[in-house]
Biopython code that builds the backbone (N, CA, C, O; Angstrom):
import numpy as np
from Bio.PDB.StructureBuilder import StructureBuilder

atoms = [
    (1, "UNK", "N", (13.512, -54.896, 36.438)),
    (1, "UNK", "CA", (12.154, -54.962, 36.929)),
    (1, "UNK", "C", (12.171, -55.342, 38.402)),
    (1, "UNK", "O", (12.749, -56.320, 38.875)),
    (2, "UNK", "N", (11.547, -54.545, 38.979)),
    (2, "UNK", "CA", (11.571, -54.940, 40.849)),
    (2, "UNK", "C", (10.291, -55.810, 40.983)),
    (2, "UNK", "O", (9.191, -55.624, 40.462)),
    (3, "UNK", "N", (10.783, -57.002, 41.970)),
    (3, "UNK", "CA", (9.775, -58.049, 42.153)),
    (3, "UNK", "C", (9.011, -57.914, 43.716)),
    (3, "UNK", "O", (9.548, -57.838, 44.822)),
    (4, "UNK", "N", (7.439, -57.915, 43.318)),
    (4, "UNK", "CA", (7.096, -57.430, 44.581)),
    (4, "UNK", "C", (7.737, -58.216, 45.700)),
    (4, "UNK", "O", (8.742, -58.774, 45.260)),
    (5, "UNK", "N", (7.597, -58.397, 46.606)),
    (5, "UNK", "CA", (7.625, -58.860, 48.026)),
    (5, "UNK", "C", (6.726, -58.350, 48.806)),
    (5, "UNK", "O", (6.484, -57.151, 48.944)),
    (6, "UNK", "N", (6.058, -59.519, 49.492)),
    (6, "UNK", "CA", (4.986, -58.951, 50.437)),
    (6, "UNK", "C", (5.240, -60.123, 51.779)),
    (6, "UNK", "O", (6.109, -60.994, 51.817)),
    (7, "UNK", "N", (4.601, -59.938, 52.414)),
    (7, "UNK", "CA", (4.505, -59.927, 53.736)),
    (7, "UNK", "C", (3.639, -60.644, 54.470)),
    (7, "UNK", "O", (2.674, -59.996, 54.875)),
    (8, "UNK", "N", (3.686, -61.947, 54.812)),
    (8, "UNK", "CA", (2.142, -62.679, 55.320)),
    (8, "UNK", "C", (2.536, -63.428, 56.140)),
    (8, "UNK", "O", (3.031, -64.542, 55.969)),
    (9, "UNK", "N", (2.294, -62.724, 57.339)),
    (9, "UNK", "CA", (2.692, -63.591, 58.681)),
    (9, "UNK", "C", (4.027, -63.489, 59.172)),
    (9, "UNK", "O", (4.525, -62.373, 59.318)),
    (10, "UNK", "N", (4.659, -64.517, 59.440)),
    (10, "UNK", "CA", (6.275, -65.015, 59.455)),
    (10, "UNK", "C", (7.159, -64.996, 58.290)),
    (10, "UNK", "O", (8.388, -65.041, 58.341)),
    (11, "UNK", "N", (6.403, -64.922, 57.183)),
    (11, "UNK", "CA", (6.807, -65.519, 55.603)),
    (11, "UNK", "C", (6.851, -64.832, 54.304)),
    (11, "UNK", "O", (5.815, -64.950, 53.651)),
    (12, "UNK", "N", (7.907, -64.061, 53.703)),
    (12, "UNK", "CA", (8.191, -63.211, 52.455)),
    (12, "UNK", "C", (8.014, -64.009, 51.761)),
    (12, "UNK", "O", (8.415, -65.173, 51.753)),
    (13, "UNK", "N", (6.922, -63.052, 50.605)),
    (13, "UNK", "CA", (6.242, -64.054, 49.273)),
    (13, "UNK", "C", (7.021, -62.852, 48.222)),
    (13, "UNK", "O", (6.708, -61.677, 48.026)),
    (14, "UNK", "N", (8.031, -63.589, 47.716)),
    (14, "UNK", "CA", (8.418, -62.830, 46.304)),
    (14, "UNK", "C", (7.463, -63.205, 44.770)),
    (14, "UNK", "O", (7.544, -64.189, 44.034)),
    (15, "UNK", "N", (6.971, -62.527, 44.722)),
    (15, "UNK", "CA", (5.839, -63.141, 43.327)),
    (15, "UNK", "C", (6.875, -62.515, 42.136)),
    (15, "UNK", "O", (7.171, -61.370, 41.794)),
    (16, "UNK", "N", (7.251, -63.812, 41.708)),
    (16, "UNK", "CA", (7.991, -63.440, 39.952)),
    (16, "UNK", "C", (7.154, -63.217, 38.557)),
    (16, "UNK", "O", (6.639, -64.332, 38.472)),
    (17, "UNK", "N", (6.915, -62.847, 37.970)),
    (17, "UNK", "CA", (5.436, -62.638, 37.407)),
    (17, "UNK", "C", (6.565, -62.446, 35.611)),
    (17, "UNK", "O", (5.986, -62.492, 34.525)),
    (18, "UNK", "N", (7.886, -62.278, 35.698)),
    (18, "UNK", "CA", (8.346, -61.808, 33.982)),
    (18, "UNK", "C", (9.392, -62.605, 34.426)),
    (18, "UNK", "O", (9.434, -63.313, 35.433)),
    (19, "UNK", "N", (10.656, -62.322, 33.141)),
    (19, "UNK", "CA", (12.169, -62.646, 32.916)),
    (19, "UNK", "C", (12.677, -61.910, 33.932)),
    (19, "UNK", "O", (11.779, -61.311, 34.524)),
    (20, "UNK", "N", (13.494, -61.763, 34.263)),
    (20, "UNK", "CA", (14.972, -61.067, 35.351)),
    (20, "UNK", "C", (16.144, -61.369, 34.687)),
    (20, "UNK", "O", (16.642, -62.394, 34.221)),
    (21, "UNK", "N", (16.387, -60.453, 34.750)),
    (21, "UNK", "CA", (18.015, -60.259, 34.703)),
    (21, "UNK", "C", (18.962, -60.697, 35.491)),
    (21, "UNK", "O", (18.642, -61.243, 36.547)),
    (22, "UNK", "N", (19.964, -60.584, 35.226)),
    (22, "UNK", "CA", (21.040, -61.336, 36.342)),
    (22, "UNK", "C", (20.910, -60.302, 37.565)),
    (22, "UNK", "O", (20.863, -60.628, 38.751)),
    (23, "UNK", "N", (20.850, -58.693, 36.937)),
    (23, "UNK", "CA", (20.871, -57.782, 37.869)),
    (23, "UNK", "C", (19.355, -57.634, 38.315)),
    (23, "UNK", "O", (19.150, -57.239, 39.462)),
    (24, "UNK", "N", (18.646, -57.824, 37.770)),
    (24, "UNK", "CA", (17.132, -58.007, 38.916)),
    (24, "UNK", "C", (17.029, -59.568, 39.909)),
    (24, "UNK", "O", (16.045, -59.992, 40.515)),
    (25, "UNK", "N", (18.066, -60.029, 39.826)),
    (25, "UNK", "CA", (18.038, -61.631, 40.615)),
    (25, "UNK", "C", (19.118, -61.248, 41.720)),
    (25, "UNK", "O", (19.245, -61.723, 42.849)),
    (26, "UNK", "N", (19.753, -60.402, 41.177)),
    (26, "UNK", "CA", (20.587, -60.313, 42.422)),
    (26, "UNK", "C", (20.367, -58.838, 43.408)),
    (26, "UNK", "O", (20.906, -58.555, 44.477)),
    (27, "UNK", "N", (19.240, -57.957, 42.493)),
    (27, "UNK", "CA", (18.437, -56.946, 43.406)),
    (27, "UNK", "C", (17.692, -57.522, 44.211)),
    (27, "UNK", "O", (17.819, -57.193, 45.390)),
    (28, "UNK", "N", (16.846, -58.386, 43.922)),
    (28, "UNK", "CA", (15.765, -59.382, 44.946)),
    (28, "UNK", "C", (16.298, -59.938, 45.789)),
    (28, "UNK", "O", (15.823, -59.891, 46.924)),
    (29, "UNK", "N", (17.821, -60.869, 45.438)),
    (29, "UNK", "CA", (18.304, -61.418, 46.524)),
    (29, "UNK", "C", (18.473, -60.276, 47.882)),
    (29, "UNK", "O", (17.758, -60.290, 48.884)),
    (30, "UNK", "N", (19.518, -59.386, 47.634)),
    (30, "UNK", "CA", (19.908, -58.133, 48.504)),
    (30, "UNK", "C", (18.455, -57.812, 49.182)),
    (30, "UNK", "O", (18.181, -57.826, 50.382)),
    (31, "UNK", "N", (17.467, -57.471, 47.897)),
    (31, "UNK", "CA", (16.456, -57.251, 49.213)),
    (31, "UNK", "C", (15.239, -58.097, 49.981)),
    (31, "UNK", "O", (14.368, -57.595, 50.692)),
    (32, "UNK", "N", (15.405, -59.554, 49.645)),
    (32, "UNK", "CA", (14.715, -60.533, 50.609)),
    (32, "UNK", "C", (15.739, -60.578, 51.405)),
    (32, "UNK", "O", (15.325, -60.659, 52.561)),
    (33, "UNK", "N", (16.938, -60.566, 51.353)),
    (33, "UNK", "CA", (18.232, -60.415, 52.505)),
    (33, "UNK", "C", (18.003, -59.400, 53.887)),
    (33, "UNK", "O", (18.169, -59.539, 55.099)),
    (34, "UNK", "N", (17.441, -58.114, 52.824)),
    (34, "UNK", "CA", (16.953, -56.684, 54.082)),
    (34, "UNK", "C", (16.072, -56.909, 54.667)),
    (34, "UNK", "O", (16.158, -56.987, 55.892)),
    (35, "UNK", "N", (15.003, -57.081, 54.071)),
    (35, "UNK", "CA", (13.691, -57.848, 54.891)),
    (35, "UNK", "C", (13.826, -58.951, 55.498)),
    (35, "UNK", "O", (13.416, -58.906, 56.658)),
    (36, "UNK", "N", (14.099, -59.594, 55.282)),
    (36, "UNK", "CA", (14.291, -60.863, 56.821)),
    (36, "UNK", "C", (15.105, -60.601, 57.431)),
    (36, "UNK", "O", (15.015, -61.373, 58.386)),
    (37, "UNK", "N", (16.184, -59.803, 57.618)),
    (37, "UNK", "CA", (17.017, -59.318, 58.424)),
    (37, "UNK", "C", (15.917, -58.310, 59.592)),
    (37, "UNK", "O", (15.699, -58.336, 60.803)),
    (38, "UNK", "N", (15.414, -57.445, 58.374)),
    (38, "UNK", "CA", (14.398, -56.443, 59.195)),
    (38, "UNK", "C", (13.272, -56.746, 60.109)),
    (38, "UNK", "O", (12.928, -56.352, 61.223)),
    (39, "UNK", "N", (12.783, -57.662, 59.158)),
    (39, "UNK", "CA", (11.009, -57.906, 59.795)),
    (39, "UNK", "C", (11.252, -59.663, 60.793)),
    (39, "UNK", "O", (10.324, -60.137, 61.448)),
    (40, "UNK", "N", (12.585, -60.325, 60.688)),
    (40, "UNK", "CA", (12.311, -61.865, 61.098)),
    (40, "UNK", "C", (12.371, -62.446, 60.740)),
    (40, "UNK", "O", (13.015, -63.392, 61.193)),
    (41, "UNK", "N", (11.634, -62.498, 59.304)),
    (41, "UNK", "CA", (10.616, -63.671, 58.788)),
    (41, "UNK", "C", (11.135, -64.619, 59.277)),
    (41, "UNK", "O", (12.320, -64.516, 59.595)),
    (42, "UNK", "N", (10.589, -65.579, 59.452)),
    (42, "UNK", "CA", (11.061, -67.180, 59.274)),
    (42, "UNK", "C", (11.201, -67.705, 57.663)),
    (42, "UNK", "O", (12.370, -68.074, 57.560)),
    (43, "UNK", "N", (10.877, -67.795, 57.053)),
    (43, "UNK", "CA", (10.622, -68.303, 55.894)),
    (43, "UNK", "C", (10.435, -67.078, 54.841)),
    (43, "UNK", "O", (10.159, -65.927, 55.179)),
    (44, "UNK", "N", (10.661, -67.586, 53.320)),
    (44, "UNK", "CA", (10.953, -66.987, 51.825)),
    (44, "UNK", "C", (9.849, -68.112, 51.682)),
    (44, "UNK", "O", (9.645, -69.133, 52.339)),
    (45, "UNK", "N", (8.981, -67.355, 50.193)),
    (45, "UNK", "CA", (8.411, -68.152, 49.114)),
    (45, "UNK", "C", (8.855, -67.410, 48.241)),
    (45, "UNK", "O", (8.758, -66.183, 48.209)),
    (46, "UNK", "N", (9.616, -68.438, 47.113)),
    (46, "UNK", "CA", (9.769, -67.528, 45.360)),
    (46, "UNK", "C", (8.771, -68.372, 44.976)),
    (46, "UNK", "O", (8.773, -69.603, 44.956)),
    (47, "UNK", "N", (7.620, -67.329, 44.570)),
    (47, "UNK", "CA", (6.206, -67.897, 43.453)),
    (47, "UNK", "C", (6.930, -67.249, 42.167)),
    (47, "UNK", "O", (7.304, -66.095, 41.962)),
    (48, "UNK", "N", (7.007, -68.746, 41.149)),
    (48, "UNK", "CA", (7.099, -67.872, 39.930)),
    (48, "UNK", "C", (5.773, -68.060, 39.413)),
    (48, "UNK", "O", (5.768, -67.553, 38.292)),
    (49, "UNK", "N", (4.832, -68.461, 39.639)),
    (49, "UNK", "CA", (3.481, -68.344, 39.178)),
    (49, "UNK", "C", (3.500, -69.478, 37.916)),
    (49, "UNK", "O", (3.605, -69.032, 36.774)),
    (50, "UNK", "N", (3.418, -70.679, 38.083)),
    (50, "UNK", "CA", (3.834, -72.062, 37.436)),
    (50, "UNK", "C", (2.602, -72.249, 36.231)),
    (50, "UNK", "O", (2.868, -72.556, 35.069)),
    (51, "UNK", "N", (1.370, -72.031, 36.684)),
    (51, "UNK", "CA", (0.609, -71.718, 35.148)),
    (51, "UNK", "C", (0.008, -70.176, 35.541)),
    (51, "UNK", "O", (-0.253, -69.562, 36.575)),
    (52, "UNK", "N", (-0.057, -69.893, 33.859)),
    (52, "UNK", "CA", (-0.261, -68.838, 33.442)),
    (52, "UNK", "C", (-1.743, -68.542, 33.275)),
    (52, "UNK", "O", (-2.034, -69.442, 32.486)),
    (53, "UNK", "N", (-2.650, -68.010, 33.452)),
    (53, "UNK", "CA", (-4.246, -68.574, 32.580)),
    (53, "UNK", "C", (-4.553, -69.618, 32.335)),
    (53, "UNK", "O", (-5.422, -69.735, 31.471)),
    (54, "UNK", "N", (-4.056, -70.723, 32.899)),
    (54, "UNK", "CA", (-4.272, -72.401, 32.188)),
    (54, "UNK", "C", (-3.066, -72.951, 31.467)),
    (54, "UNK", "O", (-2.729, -74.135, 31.470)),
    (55, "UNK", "N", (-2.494, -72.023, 30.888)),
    (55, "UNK", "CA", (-1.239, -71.965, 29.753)),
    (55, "UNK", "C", (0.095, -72.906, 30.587)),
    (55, "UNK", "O", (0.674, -72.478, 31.586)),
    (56, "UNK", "N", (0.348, -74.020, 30.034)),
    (56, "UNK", "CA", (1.409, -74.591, 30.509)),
    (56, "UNK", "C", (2.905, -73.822, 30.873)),
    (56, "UNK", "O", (3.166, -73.029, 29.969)),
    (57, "UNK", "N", (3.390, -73.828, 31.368)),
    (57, "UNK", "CA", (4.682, -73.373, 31.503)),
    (57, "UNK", "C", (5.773, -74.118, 31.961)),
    (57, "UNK", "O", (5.607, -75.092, 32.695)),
    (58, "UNK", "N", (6.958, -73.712, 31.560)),
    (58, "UNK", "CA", (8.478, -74.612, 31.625)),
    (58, "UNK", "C", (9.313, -73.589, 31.945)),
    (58, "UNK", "O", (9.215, -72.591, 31.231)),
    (59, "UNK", "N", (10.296, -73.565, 33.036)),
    (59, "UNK", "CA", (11.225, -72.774, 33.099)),
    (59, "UNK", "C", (12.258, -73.573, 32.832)),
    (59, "UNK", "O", (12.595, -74.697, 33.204)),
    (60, "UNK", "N", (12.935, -72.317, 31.709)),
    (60, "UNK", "CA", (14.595, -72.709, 31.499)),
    (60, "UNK", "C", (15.820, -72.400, 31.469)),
    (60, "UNK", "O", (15.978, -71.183, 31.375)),
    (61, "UNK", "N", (16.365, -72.745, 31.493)),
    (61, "UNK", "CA", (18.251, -72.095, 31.348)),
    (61, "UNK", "C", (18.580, -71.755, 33.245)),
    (61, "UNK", "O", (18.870, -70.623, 33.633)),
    (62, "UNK", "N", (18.488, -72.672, 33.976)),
    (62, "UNK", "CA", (19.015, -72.754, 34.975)),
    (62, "UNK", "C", (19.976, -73.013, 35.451)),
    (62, "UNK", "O", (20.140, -74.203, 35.721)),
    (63, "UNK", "N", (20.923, -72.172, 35.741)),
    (63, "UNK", "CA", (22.365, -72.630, 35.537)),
    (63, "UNK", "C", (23.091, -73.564, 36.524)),
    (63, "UNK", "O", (22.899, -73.021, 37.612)),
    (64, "UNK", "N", (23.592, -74.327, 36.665)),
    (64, "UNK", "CA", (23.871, -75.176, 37.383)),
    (64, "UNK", "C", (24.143, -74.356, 38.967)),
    (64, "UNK", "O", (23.309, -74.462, 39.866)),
    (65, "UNK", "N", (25.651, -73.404, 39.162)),
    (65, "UNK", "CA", (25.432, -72.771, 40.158)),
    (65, "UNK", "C", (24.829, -72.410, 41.072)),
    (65, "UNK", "O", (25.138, -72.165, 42.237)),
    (66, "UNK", "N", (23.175, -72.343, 40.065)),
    (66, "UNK", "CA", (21.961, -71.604, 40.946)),
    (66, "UNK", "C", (21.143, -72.754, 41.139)),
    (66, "UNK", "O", (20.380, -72.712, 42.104)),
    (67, "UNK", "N", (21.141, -73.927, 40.315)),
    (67, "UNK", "CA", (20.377, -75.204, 40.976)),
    (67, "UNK", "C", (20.956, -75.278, 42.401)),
    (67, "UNK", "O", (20.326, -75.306, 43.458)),
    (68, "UNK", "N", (22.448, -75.306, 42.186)),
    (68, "UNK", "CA", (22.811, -75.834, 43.238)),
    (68, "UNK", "C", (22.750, -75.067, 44.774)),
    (68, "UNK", "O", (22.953, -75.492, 45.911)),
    (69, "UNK", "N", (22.401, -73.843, 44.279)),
    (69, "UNK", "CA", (22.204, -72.932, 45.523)),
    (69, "UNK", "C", (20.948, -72.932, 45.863)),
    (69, "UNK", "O", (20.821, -72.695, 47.064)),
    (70, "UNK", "N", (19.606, -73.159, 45.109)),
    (70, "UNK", "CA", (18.722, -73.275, 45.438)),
    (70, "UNK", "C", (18.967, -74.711, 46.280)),
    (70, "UNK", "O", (19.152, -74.535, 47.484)),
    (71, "UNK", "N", (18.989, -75.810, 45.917)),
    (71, "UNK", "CA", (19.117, -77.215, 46.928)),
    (71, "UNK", "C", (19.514, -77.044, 47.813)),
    (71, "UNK", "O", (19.147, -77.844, 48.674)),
    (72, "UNK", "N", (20.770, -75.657, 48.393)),
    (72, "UNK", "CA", (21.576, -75.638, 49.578)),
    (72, "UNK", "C", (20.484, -74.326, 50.395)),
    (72, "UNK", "O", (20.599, -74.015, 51.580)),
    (73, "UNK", "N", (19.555, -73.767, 49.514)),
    (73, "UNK", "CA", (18.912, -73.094, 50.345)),
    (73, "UNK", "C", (17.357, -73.888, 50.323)),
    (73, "UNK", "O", (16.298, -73.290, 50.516)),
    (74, "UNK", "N", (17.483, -75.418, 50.034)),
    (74, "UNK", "CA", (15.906, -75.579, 50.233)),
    (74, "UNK", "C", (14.762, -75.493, 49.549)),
    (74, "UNK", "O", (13.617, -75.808, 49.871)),
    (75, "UNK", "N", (15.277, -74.952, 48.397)),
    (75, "UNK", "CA", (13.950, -73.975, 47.280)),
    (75, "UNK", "C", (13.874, -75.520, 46.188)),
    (75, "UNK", "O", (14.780, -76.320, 45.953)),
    (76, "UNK", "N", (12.756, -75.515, 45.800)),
    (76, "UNK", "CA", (12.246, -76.580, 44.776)),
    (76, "UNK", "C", (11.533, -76.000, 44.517)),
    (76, "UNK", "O", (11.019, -75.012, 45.041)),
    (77, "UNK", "N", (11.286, -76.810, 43.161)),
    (77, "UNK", "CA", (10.280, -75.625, 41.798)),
    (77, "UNK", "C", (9.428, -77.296, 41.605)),
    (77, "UNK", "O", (9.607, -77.848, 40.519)),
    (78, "UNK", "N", (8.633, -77.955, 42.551)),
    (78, "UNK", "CA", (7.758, -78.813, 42.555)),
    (78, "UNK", "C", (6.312, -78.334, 41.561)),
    (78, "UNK", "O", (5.803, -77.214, 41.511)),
    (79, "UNK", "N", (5.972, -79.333, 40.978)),
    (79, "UNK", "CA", (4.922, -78.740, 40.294)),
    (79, "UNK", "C", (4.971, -77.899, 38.782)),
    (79, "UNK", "O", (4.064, -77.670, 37.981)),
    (80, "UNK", "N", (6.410, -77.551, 38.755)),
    (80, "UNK", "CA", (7.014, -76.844, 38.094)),
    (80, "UNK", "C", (8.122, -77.270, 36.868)),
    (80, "UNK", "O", (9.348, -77.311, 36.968)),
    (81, "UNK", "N", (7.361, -77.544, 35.797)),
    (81, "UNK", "CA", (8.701, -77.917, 34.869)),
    (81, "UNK", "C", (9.784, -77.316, 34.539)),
    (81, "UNK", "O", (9.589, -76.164, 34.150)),
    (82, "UNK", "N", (10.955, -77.689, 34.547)),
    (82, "UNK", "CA", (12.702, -77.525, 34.238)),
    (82, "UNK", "C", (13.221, -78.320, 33.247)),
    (82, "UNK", "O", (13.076, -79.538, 33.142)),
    (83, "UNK", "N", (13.990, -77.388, 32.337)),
    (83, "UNK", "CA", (14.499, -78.156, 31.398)),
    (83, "UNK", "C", (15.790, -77.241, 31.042)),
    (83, "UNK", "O", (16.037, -76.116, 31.479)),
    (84, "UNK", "N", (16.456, -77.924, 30.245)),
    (84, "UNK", "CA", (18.109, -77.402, 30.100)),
    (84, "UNK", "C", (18.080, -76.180, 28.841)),
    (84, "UNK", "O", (19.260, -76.020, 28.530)),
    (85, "UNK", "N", (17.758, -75.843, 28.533)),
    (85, "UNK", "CA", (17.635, -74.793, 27.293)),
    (85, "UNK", "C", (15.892, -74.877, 26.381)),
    (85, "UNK", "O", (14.995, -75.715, 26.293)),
    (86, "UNK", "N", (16.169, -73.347, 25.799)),
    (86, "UNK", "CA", (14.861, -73.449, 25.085)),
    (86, "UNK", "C", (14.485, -74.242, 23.950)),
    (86, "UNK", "O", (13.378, -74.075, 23.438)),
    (87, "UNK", "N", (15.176, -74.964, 23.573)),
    (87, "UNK", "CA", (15.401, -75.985, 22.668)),
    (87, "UNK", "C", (14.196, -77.034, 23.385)),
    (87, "UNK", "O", (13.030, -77.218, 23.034)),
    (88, "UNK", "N", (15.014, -77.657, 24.577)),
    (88, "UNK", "CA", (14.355, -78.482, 25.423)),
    (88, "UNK", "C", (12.864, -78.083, 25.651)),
    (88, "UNK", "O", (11.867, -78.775, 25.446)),
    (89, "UNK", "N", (12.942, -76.857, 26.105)),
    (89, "UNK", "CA", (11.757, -76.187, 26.359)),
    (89, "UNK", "C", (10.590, -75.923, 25.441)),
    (89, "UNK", "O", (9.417, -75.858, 25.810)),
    (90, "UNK", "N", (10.963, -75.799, 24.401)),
    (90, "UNK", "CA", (10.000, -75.951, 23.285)),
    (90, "UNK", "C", (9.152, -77.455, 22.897)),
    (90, "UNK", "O", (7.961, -77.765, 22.873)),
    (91, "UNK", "N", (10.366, -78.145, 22.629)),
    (91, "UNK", "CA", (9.700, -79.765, 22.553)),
    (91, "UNK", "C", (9.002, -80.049, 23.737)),
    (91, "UNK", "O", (8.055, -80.829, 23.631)),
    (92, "UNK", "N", (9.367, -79.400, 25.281)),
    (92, "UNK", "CA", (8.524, -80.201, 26.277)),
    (92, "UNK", "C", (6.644, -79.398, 26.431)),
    (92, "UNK", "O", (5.564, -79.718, 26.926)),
    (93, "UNK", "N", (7.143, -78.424, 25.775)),
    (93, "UNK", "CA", (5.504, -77.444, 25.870)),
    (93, "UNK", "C", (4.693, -78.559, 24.433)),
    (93, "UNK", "O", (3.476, -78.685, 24.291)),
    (94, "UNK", "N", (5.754, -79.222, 23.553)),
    (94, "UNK", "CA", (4.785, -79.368, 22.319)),
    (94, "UNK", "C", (4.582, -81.000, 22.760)),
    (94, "UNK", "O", (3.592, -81.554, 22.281)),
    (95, "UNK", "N", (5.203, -81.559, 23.383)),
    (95, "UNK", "CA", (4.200, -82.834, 23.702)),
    (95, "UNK", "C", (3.301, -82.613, 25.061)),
    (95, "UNK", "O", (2.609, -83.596, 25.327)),
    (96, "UNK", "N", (3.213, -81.803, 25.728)),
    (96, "UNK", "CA", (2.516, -81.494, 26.923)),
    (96, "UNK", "C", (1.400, -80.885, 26.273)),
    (96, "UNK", "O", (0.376, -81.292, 26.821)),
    (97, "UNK", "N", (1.067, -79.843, 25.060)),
    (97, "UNK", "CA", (0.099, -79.651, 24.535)),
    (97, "UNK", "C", (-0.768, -80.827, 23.753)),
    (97, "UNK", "O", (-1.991, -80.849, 23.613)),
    (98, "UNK", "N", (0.162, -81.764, 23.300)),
    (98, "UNK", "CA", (-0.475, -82.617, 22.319)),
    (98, "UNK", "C", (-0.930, -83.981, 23.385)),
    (98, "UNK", "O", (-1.450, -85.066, 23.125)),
    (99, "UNK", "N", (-0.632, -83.579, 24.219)),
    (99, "UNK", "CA", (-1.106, -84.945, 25.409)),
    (99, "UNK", "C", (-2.389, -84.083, 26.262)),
    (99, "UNK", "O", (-3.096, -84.784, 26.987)),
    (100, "UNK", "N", (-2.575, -83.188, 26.218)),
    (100, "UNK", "CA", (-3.905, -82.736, 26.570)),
    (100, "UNK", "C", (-4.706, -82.965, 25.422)),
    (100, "UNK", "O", (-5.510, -83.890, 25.541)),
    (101, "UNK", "N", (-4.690, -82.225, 24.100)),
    (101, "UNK", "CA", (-5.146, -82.191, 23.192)),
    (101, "UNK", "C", (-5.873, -83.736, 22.654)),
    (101, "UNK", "O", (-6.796, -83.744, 21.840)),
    (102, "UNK", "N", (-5.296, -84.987, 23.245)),
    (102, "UNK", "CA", (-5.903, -85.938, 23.144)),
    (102, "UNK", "C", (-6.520, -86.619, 24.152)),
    (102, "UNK", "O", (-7.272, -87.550, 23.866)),
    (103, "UNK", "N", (-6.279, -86.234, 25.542)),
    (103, "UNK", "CA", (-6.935, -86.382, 26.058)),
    (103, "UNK", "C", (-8.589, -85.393, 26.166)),
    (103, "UNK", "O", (-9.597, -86.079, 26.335)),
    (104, "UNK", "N", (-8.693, -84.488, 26.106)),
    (104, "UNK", "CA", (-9.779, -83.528, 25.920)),
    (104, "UNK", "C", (-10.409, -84.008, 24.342)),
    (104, "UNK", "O", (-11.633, -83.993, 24.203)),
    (105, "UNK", "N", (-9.691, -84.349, 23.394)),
    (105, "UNK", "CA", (-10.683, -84.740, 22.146)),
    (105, "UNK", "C", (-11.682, -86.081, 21.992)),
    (105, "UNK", "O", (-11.413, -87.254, 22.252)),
    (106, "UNK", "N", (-12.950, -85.488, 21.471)),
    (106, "UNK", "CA", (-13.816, -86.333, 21.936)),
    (106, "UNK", "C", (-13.812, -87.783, 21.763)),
    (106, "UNK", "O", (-12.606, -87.915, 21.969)),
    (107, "UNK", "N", (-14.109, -88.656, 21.604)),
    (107, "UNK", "CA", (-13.771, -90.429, 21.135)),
    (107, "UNK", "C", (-14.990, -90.579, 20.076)),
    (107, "UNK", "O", (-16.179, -90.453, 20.365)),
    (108, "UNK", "N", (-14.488, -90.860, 18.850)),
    (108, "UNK", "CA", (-15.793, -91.493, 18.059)),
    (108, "UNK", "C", (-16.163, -92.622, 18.506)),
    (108, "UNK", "O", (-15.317, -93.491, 18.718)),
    (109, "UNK", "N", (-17.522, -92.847, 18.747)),
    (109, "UNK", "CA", (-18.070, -93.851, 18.429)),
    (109, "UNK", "C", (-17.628, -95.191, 17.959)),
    (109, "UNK", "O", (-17.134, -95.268, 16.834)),
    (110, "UNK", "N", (-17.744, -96.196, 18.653)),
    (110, "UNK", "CA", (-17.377, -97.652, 17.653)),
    (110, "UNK", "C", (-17.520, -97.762, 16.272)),
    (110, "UNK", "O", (-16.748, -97.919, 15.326)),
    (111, "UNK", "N", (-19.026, -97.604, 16.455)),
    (111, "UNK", "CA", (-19.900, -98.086, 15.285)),
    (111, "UNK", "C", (-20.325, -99.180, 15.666)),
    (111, "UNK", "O", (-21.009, -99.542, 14.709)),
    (112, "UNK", "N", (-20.385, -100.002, 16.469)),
    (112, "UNK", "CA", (-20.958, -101.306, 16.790)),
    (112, "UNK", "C", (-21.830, -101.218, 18.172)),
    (112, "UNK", "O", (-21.339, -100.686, 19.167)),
    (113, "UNK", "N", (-23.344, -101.849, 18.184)),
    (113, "UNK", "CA", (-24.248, -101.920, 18.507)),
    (113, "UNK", "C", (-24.495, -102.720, 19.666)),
    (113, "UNK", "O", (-25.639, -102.832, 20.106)),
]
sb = StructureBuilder()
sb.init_structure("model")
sb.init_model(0)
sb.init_chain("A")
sb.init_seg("    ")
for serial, (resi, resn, name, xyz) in enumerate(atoms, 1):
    if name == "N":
        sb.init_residue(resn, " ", resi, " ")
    sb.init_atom(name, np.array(xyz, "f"), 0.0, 1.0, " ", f" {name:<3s}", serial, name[0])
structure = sb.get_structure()
């Protein structure tokens, strides 16, 4: 799947919007590589688009390698939950749902006057 890239100002916005492949992660790399070579930019944004419709989201299975290349290139996923496998990832969507879910549910009443 090819990930757009667009163009705003000084600054390539890659919008991630699905899954990638190893070989669509390393097509994007090659071509945010061509384009800032081409156009300048100063600056990359990778948007993976952190909520969905409201819908919580967690990205996972980040492999160490690529943590570590993101830190050496600067990139943080602020705002953005990470967790070590979908295992992890499952339990962290089901207390993040159930901690809204009580906060948004209404409070009965005391009963006292």
């Amino acid at each position: 799947m090819e990930v757009p890239i667009l163009r705003q100002g000084q600054y390539l916005i890659a919008s991630i919007q699905s899954a990638l492949t190893d070989a669509d992660l390393s097509h994007l790399r090659e071509a945010l590589i061509a384009q800032v070579g081409r156009s300048r930019c100063r600056g990359v944004i990778v948007d993976v688009t952190a909520r969905l419709r409201g819908a919580e989201t967690v990205i996972v299975g980040i492999q160490p390698d690529v943590a570590f290349a993101m830190v050496q290139l600067g990139l943080t996923l602020k705002g953005v939950a990470t967790v070590l496998d979908l295992e992890e990832g499952l339990a962290f969507l089901n207390h993040r749902t159930q901690e809204r879910f009580l906060e948004t549910k209404p409070k009965k009443p005391s009963g006292r006057g």
